[in-house]
PDBQT receptor file of N, H, CA, C and O in Angstrom, charges set to zero:
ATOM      1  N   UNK A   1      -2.785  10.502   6.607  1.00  0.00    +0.000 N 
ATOM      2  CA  UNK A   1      -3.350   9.552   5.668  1.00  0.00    +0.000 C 
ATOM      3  C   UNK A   1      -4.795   9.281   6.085  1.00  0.00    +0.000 C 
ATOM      4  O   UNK A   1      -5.062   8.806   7.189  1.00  0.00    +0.000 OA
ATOM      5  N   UNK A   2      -5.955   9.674   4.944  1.00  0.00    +0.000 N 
ATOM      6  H   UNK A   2      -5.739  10.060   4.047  1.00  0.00    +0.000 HD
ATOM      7  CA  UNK A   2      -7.010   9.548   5.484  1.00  0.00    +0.000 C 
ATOM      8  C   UNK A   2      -7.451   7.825   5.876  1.00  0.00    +0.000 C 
ATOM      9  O   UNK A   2      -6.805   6.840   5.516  1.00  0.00    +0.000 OA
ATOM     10  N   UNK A   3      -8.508   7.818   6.563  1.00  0.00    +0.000 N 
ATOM     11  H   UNK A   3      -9.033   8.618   6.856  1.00  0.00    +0.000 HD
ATOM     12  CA  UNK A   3      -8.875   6.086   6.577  1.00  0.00    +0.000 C 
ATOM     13  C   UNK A   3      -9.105   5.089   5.514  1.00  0.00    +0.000 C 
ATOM     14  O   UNK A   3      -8.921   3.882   5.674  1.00  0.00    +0.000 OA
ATOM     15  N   UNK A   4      -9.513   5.635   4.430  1.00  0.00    +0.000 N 
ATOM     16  H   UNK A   4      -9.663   6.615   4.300  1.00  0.00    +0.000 HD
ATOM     17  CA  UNK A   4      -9.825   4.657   3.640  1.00  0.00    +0.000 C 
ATOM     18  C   UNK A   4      -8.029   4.234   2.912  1.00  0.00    +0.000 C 
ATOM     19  O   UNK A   4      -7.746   3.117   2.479  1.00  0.00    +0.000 OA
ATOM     20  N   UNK A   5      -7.076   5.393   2.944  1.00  0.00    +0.000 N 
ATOM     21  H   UNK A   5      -7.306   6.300   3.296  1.00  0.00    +0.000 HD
ATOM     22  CA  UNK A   5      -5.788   5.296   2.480  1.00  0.00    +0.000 C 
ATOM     23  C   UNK A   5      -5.031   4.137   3.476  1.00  0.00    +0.000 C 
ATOM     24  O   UNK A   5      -4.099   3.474   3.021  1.00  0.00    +0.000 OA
ATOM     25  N   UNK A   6      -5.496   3.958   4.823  1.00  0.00    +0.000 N 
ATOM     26  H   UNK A   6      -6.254   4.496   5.192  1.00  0.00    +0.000 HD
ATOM     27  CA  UNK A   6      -4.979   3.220   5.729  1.00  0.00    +0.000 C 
ATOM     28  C   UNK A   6      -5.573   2.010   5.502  1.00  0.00    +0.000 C 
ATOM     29  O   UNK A   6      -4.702   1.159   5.318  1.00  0.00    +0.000 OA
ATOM     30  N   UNK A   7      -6.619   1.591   5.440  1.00  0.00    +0.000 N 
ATOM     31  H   UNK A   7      -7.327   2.282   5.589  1.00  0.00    +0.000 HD
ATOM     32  CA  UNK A   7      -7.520   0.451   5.338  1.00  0.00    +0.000 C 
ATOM     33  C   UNK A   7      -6.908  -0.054   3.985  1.00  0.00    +0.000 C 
ATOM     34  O   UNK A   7      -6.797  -1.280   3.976  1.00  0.00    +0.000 OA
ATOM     35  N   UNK A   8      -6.526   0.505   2.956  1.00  0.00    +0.000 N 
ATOM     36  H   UNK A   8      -6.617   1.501   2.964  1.00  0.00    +0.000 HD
ATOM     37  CA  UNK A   8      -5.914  -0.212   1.449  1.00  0.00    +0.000 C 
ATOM     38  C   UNK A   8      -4.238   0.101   1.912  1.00  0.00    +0.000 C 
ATOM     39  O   UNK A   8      -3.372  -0.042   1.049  1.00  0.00    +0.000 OA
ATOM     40  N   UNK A   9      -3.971   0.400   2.890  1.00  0.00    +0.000 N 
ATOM     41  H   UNK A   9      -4.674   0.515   3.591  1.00  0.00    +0.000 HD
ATOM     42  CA  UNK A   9      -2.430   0.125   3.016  1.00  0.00    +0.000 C 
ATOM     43  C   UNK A   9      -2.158  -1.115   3.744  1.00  0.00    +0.000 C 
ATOM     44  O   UNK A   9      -1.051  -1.652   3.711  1.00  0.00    +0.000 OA
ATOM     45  N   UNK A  10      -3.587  -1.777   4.688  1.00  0.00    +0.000 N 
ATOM     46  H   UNK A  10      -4.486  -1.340   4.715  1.00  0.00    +0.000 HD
ATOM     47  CA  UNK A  10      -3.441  -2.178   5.460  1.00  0.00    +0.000 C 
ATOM     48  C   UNK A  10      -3.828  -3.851   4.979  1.00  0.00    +0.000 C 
ATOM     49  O   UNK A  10      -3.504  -4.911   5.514  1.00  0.00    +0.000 OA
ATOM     50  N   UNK A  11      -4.751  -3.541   3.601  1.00  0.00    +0.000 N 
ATOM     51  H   UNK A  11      -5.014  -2.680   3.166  1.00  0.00    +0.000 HD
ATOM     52  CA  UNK A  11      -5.014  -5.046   2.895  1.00  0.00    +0.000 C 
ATOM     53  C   UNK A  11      -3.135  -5.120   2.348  1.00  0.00    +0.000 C 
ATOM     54  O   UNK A  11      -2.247  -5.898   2.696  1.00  0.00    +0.000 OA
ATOM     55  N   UNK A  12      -3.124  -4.318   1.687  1.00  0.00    +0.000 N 
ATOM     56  H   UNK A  12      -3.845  -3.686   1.404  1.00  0.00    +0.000 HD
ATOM     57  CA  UNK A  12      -2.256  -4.436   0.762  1.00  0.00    +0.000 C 
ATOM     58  C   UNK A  12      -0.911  -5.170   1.425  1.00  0.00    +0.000 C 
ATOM     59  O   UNK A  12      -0.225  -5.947   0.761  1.00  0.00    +0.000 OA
ATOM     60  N   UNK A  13      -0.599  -4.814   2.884  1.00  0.00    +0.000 N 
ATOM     61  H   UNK A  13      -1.156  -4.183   3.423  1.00  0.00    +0.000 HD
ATOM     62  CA  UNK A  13       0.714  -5.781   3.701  1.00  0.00    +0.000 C 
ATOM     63  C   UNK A  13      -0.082  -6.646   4.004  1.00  0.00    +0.000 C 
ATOM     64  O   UNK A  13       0.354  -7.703   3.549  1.00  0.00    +0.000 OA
ATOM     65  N   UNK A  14      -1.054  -6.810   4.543  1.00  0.00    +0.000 N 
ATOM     66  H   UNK A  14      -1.408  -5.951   4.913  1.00  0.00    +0.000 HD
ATOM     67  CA  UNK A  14      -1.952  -8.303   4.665  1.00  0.00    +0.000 C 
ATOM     68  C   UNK A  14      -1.780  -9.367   3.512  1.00  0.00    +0.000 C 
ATOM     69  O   UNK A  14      -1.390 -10.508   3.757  1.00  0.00    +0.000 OA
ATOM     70  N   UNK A  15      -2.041  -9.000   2.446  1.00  0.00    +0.000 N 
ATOM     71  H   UNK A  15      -2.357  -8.072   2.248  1.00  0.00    +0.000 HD
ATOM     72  CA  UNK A  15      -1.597  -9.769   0.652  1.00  0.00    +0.000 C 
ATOM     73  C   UNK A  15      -0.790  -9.814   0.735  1.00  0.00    +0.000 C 
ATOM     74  O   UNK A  15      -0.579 -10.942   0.291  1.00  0.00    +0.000 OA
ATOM     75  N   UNK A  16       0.651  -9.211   1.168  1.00  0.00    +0.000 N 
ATOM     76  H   UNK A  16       0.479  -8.295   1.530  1.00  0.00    +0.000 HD
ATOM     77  CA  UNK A  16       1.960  -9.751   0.961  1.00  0.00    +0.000 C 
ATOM     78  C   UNK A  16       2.337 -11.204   1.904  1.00  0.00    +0.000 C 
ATOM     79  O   UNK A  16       2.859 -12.302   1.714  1.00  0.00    +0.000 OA
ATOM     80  N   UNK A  17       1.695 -10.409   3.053  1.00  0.00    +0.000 N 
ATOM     81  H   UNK A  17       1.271  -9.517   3.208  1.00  0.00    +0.000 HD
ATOM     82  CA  UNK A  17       1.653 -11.978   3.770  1.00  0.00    +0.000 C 
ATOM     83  C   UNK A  17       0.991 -13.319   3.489  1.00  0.00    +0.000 C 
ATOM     84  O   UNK A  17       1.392 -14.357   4.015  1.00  0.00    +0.000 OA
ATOM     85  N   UNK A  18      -0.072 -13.265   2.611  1.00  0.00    +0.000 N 
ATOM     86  H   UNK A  18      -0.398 -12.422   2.183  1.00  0.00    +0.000 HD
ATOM     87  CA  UNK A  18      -0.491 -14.317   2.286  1.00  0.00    +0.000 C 
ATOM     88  C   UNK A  18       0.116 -14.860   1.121  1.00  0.00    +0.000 C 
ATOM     89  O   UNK A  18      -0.054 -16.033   0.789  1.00  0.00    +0.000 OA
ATOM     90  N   UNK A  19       0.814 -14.060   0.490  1.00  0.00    +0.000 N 
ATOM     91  H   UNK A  19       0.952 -13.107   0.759  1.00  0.00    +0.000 HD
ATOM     92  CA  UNK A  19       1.216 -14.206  -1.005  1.00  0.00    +0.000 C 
ATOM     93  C   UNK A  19       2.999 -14.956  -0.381  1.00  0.00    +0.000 C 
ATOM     94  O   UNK A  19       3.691 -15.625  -1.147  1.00  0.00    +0.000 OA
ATOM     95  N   UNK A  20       3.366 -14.692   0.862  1.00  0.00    +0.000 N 
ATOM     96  H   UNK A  20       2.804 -14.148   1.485  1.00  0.00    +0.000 HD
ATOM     97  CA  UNK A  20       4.280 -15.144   1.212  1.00  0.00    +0.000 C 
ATOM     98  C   UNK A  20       4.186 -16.253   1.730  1.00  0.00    +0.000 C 
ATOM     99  O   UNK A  20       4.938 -17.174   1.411  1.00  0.00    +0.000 OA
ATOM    100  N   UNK A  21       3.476 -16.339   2.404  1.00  0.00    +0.000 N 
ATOM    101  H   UNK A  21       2.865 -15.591   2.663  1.00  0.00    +0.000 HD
ATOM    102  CA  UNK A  21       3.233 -18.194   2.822  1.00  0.00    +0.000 C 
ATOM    103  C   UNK A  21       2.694 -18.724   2.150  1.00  0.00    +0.000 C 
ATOM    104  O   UNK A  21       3.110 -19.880   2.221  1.00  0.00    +0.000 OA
ATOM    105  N   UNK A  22       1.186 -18.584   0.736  1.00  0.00    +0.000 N 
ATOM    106  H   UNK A  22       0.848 -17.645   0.679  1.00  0.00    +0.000 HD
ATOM    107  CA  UNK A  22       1.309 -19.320   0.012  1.00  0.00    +0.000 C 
ATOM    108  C   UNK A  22       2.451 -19.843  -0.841  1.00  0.00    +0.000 C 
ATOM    109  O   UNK A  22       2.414 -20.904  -1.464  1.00  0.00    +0.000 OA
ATOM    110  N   UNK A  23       3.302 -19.131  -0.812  1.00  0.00    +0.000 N 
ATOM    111  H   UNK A  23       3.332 -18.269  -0.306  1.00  0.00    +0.000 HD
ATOM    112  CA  UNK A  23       4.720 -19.356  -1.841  1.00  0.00    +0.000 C 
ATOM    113  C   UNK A  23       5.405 -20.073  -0.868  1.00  0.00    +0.000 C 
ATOM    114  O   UNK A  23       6.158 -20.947  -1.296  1.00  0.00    +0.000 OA
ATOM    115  N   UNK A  24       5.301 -19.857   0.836  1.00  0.00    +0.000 N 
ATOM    116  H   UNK A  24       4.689 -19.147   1.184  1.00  0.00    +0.000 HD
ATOM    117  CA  UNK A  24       6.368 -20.877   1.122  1.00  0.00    +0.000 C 
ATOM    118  C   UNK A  24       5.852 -22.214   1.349  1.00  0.00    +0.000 C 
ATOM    119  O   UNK A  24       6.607 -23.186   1.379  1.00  0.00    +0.000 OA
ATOM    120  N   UNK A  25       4.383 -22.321   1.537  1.00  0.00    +0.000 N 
ATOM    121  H   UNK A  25       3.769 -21.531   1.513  1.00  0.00    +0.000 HD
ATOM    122  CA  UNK A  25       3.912 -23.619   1.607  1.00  0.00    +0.000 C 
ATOM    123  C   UNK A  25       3.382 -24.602   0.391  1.00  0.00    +0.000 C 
ATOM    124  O   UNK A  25       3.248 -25.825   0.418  1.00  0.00    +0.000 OA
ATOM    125  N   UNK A  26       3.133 -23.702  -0.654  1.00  0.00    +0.000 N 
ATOM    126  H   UNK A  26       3.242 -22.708  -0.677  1.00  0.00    +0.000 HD
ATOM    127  CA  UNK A  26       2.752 -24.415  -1.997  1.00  0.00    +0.000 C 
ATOM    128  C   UNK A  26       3.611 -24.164  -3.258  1.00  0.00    +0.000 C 
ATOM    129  O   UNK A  26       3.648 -24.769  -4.330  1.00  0.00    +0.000 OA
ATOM    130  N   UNK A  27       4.174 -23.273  -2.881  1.00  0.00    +0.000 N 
ATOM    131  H   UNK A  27       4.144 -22.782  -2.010  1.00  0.00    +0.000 HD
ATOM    132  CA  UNK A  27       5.475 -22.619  -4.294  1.00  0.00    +0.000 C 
ATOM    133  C   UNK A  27       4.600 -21.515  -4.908  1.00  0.00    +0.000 C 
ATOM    134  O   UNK A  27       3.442 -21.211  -4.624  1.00  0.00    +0.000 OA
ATOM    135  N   UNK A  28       5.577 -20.900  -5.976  1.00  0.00    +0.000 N 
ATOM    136  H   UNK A  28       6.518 -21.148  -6.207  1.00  0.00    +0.000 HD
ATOM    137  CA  UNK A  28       5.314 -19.692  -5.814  1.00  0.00    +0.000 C 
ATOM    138  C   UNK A  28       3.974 -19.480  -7.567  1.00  0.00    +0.000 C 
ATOM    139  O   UNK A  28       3.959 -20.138  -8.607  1.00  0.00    +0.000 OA
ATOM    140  N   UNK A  29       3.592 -18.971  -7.373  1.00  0.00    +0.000 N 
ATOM    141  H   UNK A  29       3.604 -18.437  -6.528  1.00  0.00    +0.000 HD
ATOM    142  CA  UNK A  29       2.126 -18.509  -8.335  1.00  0.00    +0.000 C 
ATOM    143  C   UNK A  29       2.533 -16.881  -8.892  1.00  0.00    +0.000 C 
ATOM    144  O   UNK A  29       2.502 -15.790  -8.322  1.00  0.00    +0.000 OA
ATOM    145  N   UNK A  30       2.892 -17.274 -10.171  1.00  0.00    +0.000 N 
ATOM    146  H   UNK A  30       2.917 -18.161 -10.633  1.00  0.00    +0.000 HD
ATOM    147  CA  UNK A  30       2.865 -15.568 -10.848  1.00  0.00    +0.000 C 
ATOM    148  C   UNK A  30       1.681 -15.033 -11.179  1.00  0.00    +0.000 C 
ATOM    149  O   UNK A  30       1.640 -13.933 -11.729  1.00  0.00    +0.000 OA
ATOM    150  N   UNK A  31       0.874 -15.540 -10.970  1.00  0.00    +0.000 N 
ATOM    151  H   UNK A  31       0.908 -16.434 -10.523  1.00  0.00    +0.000 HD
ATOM    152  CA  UNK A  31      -0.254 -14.524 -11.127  1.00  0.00    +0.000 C 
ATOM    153  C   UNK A  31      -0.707 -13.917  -9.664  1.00  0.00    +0.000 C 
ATOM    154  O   UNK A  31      -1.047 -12.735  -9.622  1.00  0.00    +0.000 OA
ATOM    155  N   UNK A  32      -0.714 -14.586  -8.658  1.00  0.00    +0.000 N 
ATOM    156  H   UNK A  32      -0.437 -15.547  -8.693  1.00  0.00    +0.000 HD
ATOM    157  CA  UNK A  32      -0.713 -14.472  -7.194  1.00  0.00    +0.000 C 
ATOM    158  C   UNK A  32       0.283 -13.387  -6.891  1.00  0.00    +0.000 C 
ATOM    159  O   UNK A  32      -0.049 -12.551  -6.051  1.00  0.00    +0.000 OA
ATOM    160  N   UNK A  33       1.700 -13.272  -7.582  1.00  0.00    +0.000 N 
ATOM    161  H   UNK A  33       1.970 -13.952  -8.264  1.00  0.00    +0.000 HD
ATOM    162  CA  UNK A  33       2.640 -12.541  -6.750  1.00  0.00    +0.000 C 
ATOM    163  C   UNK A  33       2.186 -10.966  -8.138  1.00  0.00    +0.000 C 
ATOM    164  O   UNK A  33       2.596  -9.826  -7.922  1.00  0.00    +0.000 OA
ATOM    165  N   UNK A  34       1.371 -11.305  -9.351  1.00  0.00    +0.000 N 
ATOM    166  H   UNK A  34       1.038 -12.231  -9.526  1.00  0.00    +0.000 HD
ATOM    167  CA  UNK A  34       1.059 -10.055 -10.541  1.00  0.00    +0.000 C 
ATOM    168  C   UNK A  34      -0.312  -9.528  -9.682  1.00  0.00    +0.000 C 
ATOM    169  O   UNK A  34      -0.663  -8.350  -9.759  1.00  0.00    +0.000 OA
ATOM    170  N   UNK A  35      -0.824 -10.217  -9.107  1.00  0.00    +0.000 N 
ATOM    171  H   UNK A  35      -0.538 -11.173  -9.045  1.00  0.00    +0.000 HD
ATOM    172  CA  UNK A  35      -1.802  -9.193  -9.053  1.00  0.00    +0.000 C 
ATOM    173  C   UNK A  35      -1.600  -8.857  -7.142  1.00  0.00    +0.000 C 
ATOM    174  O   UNK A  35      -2.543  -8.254  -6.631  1.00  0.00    +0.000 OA
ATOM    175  N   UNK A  36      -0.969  -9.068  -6.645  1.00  0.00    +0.000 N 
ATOM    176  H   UNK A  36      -0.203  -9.559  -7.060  1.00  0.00    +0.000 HD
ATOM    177  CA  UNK A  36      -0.300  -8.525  -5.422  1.00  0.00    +0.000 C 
ATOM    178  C   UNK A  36       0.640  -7.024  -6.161  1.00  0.00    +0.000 C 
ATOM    179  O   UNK A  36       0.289  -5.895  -5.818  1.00  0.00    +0.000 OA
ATOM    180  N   UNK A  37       1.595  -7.183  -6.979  1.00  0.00    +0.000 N 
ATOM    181  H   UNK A  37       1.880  -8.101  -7.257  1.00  0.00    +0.000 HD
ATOM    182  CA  UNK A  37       2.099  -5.925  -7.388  1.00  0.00    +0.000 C 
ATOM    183  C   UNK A  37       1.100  -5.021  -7.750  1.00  0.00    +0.000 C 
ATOM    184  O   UNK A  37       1.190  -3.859  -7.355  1.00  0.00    +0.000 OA
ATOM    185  N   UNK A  38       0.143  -5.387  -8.456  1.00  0.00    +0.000 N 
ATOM    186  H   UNK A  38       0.070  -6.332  -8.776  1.00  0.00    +0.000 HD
ATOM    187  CA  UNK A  38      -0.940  -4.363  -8.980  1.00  0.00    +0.000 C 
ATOM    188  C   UNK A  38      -1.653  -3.688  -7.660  1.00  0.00    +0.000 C 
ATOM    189  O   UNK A  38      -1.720  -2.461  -7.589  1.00  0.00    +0.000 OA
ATOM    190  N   UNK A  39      -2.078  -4.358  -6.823  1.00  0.00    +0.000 N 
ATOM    191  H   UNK A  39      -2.024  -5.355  -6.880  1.00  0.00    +0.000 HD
ATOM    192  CA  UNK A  39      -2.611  -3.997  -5.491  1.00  0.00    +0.000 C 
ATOM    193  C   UNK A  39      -1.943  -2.851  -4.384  1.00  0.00    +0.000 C 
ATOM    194  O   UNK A  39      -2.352  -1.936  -3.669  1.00  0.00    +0.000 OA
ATOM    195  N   UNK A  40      -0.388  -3.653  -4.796  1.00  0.00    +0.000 N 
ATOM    196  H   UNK A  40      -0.056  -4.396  -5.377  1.00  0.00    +0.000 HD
ATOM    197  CA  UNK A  40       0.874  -1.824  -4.274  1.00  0.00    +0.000 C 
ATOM    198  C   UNK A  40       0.467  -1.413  -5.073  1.00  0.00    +0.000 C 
ATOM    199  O   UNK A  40      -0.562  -1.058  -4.498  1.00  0.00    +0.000 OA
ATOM    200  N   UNK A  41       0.257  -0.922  -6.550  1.00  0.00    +0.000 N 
ATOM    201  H   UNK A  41       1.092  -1.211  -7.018  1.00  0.00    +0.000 HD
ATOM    202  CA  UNK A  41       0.500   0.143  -7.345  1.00  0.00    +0.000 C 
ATOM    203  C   UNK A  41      -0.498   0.988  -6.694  1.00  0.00    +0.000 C 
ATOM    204  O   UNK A  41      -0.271   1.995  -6.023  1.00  0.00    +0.000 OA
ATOM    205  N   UNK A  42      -1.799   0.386  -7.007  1.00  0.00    +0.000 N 
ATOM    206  H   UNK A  42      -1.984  -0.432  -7.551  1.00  0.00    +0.000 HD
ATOM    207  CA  UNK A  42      -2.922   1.030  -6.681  1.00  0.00    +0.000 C 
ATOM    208  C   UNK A  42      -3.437   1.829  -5.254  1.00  0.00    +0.000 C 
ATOM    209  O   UNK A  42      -4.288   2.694  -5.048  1.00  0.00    +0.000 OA
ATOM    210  N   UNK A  43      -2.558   1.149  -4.451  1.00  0.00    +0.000 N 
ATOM    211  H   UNK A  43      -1.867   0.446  -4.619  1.00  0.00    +0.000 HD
ATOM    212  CA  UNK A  43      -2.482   1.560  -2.998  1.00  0.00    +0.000 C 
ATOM    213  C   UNK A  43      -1.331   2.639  -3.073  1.00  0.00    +0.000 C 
ATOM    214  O   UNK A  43      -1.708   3.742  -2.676  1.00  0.00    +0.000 OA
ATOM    215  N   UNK A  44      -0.153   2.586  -3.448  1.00  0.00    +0.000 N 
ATOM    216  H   UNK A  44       0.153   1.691  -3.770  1.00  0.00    +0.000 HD
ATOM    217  CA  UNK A  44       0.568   3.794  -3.848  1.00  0.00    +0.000 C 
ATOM    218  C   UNK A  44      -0.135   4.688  -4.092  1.00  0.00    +0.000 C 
ATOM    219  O   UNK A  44      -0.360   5.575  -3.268  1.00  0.00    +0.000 OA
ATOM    220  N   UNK A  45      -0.718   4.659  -5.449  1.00  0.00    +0.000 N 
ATOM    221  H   UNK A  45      -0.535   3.938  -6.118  1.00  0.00    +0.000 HD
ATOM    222  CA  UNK A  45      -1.797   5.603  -6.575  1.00  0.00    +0.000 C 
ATOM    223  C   UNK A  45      -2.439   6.516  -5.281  1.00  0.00    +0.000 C 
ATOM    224  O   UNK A  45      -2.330   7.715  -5.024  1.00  0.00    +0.000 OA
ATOM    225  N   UNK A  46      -3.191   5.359  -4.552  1.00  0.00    +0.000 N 
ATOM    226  H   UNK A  46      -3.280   4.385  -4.761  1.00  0.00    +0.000 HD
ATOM    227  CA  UNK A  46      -4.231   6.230  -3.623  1.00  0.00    +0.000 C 
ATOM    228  C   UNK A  46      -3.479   7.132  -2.298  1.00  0.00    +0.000 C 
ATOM    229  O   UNK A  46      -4.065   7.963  -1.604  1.00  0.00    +0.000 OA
ATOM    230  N   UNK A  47      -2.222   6.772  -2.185  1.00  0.00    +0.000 N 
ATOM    231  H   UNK A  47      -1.746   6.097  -2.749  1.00  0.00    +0.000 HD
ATOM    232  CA  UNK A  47      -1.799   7.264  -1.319  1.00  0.00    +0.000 C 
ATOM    233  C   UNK A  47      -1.099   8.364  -1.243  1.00  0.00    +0.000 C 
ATOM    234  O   UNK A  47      -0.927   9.049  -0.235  1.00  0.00    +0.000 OA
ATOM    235  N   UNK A  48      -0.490   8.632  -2.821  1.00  0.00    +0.000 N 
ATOM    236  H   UNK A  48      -0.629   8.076  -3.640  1.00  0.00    +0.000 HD
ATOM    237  CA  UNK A  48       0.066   9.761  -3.457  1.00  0.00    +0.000 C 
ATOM    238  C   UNK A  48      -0.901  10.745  -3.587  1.00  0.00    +0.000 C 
ATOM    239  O   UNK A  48      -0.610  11.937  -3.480  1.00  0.00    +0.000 OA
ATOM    240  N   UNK A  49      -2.366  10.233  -3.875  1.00  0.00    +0.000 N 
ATOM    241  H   UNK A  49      -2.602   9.265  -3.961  1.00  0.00    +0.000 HD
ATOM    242  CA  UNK A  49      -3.275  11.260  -4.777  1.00  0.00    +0.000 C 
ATOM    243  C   UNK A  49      -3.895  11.995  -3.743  1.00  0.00    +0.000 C 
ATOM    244  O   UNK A  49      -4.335  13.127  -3.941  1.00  0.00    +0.000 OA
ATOM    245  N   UNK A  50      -3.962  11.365  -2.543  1.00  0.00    +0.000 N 
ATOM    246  H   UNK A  50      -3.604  10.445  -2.382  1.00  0.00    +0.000 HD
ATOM    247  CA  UNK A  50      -5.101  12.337  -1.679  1.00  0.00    +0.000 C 
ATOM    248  C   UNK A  50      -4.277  12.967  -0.753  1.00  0.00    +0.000 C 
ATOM    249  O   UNK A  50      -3.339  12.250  -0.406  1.00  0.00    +0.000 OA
ATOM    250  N   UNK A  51      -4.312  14.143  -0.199  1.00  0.00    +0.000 N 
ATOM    251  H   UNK A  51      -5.075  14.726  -0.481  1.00  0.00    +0.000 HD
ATOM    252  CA  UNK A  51      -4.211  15.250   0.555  1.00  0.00    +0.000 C 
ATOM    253  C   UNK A  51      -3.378  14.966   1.842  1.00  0.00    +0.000 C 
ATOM    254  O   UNK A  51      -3.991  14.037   2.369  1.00  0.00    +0.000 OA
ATOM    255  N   UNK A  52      -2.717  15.154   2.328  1.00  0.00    +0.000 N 
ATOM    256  H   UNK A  52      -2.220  15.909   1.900  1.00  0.00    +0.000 HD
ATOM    257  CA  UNK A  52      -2.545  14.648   3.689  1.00  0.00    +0.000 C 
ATOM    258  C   UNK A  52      -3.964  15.183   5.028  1.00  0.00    +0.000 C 
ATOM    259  O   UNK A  52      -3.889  14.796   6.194  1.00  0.00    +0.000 OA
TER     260      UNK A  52
Protein backbone atom coordinates (compact mmCIF):
# COMPACT_ATOMS: atom_id res chain seq x y z
CA UNK A 1 0.00 0.00 0.00
CA UNK A 2 1.58 3.07 -1.23
CA UNK A 3 1.92 6.13 1.44
CA UNK A 4 -0.51 8.33 0.53
CA UNK A 5 -3.07 4.94 0.62
CA UNK A 6 -1.75 4.59 4.31
CA UNK A 7 -1.98 8.20 5.40
CA UNK A 8 -6.05 8.12 4.14
CA UNK A 9 -6.34 4.71 5.87
CA UNK A 10 -4.88 6.16 8.71
CA UNK A 11 -7.31 9.53 8.91
CA UNK A 12 -10.03 7.43 8.06
CA UNK A 13 -9.68 4.99 11.70
CA UNK A 14 -8.69 8.27 13.33
CA UNK A 15 -12.60 9.66 12.23
CA UNK A 16 -14.03 6.64 13.49
CA UNK A 17 -12.59 7.39 16.70
CA UNK A 18 -13.69 10.71 16.95
CA UNK A 19 -17.02 10.01 15.49
CA UNK A 20 -17.12 7.45 18.43
CA UNK A 21 -16.60 9.51 21.34
CA UNK A 22 -18.35 12.33 19.97
CA UNK A 23 -21.42 9.96 19.98
CA UNK A 24 -20.50 8.69 23.35
CA UNK A 25 -20.08 12.02 24.94
CA UNK A 26 -22.67 14.22 23.10
CA UNK A 27 -25.02 11.58 21.25
CA UNK A 28 -24.95 10.56 18.12
CA UNK A 29 -24.93 13.17 14.78
CA UNK A 30 -26.05 11.63 11.33
CA UNK A 31 -24.37 13.73 9.42
CA UNK A 32 -21.06 13.17 11.52
CA UNK A 33 -21.51 9.30 11.35
CA UNK A 34 -22.72 10.21 6.79
CA UNK A 35 -19.86 11.78 6.12
CA UNK A 36 -17.45 9.36 8.18
CA UNK A 37 -19.07 6.49 5.82
CA UNK A 38 -18.25 8.57 2.78
CA UNK A 39 -14.58 8.95 4.00
CA UNK A 40 -14.39 4.67 4.14
CA UNK A 41 -15.82 4.68 0.77
CA UNK A 42 -13.32 6.89 -0.58
CA UNK A 43 -10.43 5.40 1.29
CA UNK A 44 -11.63 1.93 0.05
CA UNK A 45 -11.91 3.59 -3.62
CA UNK A 46 -8.20 4.59 -3.14
CA UNK A 47 -7.13 1.52 -1.84
CA UNK A 48 -8.67 -0.81 -4.38
CA UNK A 49 -7.51 1.48 -7.31
CA UNK A 50 -3.79 1.71 -6.89
CA UNK A 51 -1.28 -1.04 -7.53
CA UNK A 52 0.14 -2.83 -4.74
Amino acid sequence: MPGSAKAMAAITVGGLVVATAYTVALGGSGWLWFSWVVLALVTIGIVTARPS
